[in-house]
C-alpha positions as CSV (number, residue, x, y, z in Angstrom):
1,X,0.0,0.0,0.0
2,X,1.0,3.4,-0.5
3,X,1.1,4.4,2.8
4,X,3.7,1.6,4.2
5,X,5.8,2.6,1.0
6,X,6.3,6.1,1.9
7,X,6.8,5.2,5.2
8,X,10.0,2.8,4.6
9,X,10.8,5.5,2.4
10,X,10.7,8.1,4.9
11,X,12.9,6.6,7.4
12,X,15.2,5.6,4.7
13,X,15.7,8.7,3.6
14,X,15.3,10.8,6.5
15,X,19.2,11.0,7.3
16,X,19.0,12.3,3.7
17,X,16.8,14.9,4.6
18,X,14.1,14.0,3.3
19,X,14.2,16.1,0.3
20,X,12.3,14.2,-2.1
21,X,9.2,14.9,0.0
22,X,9.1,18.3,-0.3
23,X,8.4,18.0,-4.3
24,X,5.9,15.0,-3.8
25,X,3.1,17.2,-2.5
26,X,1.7,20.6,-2.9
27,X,0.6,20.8,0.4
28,X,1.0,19.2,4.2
29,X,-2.4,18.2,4.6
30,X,-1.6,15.9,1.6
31,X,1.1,14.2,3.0
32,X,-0.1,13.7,6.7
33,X,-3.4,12.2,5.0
34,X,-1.4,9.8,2.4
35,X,0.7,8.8,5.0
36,X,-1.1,8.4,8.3
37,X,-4.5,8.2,6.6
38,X,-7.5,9.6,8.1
39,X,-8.0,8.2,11.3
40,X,-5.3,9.2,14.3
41,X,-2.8,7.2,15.3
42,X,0.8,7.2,16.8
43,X,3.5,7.1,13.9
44,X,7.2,7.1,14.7
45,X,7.6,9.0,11.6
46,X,5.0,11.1,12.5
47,X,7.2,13.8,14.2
48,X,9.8,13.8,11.2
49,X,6.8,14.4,8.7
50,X,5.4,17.1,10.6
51,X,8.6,19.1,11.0
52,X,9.2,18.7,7.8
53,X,5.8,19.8,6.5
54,X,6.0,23.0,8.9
55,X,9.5,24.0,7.5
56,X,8.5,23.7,3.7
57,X,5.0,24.8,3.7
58,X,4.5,27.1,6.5
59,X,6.6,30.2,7.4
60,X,9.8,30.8,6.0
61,X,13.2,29.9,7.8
62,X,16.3,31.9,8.5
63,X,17.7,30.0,5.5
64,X,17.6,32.2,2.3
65,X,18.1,30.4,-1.2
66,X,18.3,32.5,-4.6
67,X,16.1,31.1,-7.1
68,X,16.4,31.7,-11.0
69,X,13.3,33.8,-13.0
70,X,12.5,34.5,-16.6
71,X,11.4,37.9,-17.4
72,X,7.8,37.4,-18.9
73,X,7.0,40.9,-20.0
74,X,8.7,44.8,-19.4
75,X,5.9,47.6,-19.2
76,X,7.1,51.4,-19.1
77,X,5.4,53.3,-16.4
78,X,6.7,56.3,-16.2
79,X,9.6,58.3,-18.0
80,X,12.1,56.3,-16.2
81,X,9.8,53.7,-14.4
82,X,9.5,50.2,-16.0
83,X,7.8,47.0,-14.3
84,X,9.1,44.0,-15.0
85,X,6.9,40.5,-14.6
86,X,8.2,37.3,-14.5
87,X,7.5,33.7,-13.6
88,X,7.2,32.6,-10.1
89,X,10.1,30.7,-8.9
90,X,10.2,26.9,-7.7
91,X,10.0,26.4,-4.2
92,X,7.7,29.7,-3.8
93,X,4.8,29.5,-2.0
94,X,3.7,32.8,-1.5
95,X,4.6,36.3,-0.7
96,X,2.7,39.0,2.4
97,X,1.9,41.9,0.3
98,X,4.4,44.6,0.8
99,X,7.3,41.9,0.9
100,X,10.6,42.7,-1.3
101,X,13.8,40.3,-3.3
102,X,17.2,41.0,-3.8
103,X,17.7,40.6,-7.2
104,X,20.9,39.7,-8.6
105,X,21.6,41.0,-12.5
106,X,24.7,40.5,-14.5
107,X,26.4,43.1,-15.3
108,X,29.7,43.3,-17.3
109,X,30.4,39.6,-15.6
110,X,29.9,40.3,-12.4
111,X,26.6,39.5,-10.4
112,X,24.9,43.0,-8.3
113,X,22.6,42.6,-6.3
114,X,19.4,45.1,-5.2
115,X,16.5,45.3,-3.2
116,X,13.1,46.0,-4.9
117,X,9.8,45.7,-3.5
118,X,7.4,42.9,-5.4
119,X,4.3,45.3,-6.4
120,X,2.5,42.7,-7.7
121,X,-0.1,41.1,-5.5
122,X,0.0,37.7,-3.7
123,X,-3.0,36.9,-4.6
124,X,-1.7,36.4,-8.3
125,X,0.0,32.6,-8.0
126,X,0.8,32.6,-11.8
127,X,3.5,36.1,-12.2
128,X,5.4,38.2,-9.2
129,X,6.6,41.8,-10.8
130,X,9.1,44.5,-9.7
131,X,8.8,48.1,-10.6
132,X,12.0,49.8,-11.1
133,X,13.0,53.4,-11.2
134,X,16.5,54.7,-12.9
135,X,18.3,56.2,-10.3
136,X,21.0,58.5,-11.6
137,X,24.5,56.6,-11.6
138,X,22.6,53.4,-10.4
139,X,24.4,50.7,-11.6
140,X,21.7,47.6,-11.9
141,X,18.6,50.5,-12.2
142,X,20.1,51.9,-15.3
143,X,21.2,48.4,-16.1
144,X,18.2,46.7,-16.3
145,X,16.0,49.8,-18.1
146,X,18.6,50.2,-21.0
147,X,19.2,46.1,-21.2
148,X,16.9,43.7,-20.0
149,X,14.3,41.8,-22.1
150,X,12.0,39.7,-22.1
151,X,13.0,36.2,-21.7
152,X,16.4,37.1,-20.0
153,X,16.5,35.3,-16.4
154,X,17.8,36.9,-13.5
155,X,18.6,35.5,-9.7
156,X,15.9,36.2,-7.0
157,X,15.6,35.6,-3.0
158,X,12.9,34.3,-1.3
159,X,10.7,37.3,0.1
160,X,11.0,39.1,3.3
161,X,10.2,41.9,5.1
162,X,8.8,43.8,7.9
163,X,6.6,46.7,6.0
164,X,3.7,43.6,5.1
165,X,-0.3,43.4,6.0
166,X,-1.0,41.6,8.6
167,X,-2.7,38.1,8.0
168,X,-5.6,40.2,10.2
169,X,-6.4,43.5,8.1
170,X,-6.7,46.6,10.2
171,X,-10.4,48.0,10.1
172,X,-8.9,51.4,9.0
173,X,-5.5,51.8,6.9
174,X,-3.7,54.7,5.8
175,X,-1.1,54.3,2.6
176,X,1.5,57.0,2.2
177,X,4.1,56.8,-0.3
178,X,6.5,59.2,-2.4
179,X,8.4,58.0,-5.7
180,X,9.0,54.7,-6.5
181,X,8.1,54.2,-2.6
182,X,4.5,53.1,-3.6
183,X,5.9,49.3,-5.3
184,X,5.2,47.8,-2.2
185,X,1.6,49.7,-1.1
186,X,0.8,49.0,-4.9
187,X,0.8,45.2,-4.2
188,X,-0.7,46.2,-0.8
189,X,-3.6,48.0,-3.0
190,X,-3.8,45.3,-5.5
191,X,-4.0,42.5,-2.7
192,X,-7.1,44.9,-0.7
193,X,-9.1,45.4,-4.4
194,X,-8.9,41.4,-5.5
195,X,-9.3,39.8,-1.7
196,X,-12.5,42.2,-1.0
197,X,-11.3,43.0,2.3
198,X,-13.8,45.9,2.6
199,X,-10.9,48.0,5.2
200,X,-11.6,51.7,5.4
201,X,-8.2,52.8,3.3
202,X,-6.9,56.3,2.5
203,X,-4.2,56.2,-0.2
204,X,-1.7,59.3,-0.6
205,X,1.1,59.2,-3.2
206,X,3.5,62.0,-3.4
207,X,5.8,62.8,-6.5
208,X,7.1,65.1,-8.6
209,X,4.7,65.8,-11.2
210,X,1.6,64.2,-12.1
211,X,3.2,62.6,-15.2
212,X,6.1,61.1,-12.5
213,X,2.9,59.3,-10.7
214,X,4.0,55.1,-11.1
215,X,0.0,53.4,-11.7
216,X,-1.9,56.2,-11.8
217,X,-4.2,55.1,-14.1
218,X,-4.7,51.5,-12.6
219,X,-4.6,53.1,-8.8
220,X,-7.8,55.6,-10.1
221,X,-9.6,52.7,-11.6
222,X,-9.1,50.6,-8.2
223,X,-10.4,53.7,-6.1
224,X,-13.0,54.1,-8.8
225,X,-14.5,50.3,-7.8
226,X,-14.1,50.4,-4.2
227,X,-16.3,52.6,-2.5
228,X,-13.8,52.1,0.7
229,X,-11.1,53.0,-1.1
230,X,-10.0,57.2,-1.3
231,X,-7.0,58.4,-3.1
232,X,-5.0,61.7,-2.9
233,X,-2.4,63.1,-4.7
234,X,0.5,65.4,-3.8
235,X,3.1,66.8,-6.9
236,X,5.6,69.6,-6.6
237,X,4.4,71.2,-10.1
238,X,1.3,70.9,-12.3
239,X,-0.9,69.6,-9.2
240,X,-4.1,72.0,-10.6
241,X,-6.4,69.0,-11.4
242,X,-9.5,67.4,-8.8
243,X,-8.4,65.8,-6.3
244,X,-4.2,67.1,-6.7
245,X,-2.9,69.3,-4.0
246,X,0.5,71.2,-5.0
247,X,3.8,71.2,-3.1
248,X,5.3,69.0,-0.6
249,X,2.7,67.5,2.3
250,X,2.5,69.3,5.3
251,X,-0.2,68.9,8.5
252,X,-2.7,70.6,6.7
253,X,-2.9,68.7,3.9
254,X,-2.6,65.3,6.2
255,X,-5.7,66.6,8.2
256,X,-7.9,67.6,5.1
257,X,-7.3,64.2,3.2
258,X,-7.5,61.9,6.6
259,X,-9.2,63.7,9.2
260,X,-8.9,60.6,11.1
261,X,-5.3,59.5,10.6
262,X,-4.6,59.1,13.7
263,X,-7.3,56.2,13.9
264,X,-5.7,54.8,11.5
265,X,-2.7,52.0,10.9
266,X,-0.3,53.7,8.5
267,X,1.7,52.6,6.0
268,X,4.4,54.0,4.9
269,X,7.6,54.2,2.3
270,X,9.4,56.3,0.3
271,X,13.2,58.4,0.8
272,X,14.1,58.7,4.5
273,X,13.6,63.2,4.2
274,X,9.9,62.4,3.0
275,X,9.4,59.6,5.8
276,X,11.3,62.1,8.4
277,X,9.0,65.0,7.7
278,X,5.3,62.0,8.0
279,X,6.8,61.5,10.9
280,X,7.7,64.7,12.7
281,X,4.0,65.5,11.5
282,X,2.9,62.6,13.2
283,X,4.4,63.3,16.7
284,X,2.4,66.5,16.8
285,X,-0.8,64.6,17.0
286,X,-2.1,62.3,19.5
287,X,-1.2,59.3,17.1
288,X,0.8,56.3,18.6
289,X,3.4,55.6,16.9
290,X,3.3,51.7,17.4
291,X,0.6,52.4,14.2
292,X,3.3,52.8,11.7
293,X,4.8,50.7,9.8
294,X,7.6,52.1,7.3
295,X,10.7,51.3,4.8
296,X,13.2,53.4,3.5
297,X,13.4,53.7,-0.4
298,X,16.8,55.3,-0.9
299,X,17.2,59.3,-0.3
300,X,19.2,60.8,2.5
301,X,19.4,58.5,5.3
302,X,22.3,59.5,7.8
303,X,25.3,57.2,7.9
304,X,27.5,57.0,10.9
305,X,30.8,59.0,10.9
306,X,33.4,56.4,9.4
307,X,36.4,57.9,8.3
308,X,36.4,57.2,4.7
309,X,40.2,56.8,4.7
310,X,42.1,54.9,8.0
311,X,44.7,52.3,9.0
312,X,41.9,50.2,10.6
313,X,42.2,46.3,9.5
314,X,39.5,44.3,9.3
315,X,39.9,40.4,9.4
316,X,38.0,38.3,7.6
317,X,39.6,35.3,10.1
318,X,38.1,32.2,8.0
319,X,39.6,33.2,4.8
320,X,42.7,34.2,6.1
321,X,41.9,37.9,4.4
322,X,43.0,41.1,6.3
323,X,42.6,44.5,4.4
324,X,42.4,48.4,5.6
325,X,38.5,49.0,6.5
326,X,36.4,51.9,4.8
327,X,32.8,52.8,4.5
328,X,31.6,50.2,3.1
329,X,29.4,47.3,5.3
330,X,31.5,44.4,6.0
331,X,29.5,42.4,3.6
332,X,30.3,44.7,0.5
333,X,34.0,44.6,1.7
334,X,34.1,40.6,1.7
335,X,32.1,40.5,-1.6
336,X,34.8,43.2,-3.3
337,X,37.8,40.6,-2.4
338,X,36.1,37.8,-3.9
339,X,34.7,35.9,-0.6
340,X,30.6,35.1,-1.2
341,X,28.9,35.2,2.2
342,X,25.7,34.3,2.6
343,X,22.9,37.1,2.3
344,X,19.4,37.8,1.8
345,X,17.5,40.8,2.0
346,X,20.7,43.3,2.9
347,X,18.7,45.5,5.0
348,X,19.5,44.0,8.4
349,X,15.9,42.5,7.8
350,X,16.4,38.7,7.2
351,X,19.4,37.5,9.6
352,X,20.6,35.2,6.7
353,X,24.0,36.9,6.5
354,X,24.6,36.8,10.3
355,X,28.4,35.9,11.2
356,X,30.4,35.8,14.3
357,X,32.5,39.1,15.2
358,X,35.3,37.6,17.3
359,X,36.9,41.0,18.6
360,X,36.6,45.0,17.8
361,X,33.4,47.3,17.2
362,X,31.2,47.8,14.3
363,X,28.4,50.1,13.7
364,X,24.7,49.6,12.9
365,X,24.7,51.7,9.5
366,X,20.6,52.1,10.5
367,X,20.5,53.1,13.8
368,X,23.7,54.1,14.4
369,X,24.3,51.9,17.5
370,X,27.6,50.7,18.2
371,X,28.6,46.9,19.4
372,X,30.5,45.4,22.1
373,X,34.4,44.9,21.7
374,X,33.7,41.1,22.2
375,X,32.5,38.0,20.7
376,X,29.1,38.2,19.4
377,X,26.6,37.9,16.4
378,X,26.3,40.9,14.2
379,X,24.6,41.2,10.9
380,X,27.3,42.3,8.0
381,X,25.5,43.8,5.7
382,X,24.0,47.0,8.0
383,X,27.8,47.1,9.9
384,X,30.6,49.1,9.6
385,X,33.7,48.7,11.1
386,X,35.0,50.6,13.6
387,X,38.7,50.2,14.4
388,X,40.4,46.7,14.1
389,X,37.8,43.8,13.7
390,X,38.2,40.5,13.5
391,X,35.2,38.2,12.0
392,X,34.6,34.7,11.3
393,X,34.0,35.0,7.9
């Protein structure tokens, strides 16, 4: 019977792993029923089955493994602005709208690798996209606008990340974006429209001109179904049409479009001065700040003071590799020599590239927090160093 075969099979190949399992099925609740069938009973394989189901199918572990894509089809946005679908890697599951990759592109022979929100929604199992805007002097953004085309395949990591809905919607939501800071409250407002979820949103998008708005036209129609659904728009110039205010968001503007913001969960992401000045607005109003949720999409975020130049040695202690430190993060240093450490979402996000600092201080390039001179786990890619360190990379 099938079910004693896949249990020799199991304990055969559990010292294996178990691998083959994971492919078999396309969900647990198929492989505890084939297996133990449907009345209870006490397995010995049982446990092993279960942990393996929970690790494959459920939430994602701290181990991060790039996947290849083909590009399906490239759509211009904007000016600069290009989204770019592709097919959904093996091994994906599923995505929390609002999650991002880190996208690795060829360039001259050498892999790069970039964060970009997916602004397509989860609720779409057949595509994911990402919607790209050239930055000036961005290497891979300028890269894949002048180059990429369809059927090219590029490297992608499993999802992650913190600015996500919540598997239990807020009642009441407030999106705020500013440039190509709405990708991930696009697939946020793609994933509210097709799932019905009937939440009381507010949607503000700030950019430079109304022509520089990323999905206008499919953000409009959305609000245009969806009587819950309100949109605003804020554009330094040309801002004269309905429902356009002109300038840069201030209080006043905040209050007239959401009267109840501070009611409201907020969402928010764009560059770090936009976010800076939500917040400061925030603050003098009686809204708790445990409601926001944001992420940082380039702009002028404050780096601690590194001296770009110093006789500082970092040791990378595994591979025997000691070099003078700068400003780069200790994960772009050992990725410059040659040495490929493991990462993921290279925001300090995912813990994937998390190493052992054996002595000196490093800084958090985020917070700006320094570490201990001792042993202890630190996370590469947000940390500088600071004087002589020795890691166990």
């Amino acid at each position: 019977m099938i079910t004693n075969t896949l249990r020799q099979r199991a304990i055969i190949d559990f010292d294996k792993g178990m691998s083959w399992m994971v492919h078999l099925f396309e969900s647990g609740q198929q492989i505890k029923k084939l297996v133990f069938g449907s009345k209870k009973r006490t397995d010995p394989v049982e446990k092993v089955i279960k942990n393996l189901v929970h690790a494959d199918f459920g939430k994602k572990t701290s181990e991060k493994t790039n996947r290849t894509t083909v590009i399906q089809s490239i759509e211009k946005e904007t000016d600069d602005t290009k989204t770019y679908t592709m097919t959904v890697p093996d091994g994906w599951t599923s995505f929390e709208a609002g999650s991002f990759v880190t996208i690795g592109v060829n360039v001259q022979g050498k892999t790069i690798n970039r964060c970009y929100s997916l602004s397509s929604s989860p609720l779409n199992r057949e595509q994911i996209s990402i919607t790209v805007k050239k930055i000036p002097g961005g290497v891979v953004s300028n890269w894949m606008f002048d180059h990429l085309q369809s059927g090219d395949t590029l490297e992608v990591s499993e999802p992650v990340g913190n600015l996500v809905l919540p598997e239990n919607i807020p009642s009441k939501l407030l999106l705020i974006s500013a440039g190509s800071g709405i990708t991930p409250l696009m697939s946020m407002m793609r994933f509210l429209h097709e799932s019905g979820a009937g939440s009381d949103v507010v949607f503000i998008h700030c950019a430079r001109s109304p022509e520089d708005i990323i999905f206008r036209k499919e953000i409009e129609s959305i609000v245009n179904q969806n009587d819950n659904i309100r949109l605003g728009f804020v554009v330094e110039q040309g801002g004269l049409a309905e429902g356009f205010h002109q300038g840069r968001i201030t209080d006043e503007i905040l209050v007239k479009e959401v009267p109840d913001f501070c009611d409201r969960d907020i969402y928010m992401c764009g560059p770090e001065g936009f976010m800076e000045n939500i917040r400061q607005i925030l603050s003098e109003y009686p809204f708790d700040l445990n409601r926001l949720r944001s992420e940082s999409f380039g702009g002028s975020k404050s780096t601690p003071s590194i001296k770009e130049t110093t006789t500082d040695v970092i040791h990378f202690q595994r591979s025997g590799v000691h070099l003078l430190s700068d400003s780069s993060t200790l994960l772009e240093t050992a990725e410059n020599i040659g040495l490929k450490p493991k990462f993921g979402c290279r925001r300090g996000i995912c813990s994937t590239c998390q190493c052992k600092k054996i002595t000196g201080t490093v800084v958090n390039v985020d917070t700006g927090e320094e570490s201990g001179s001792g042993h202890e786990w630190i996370l590469p890619c947000v940390s500088i160093a600071k004087g002589d360190v020795v890691v166990d990379l």
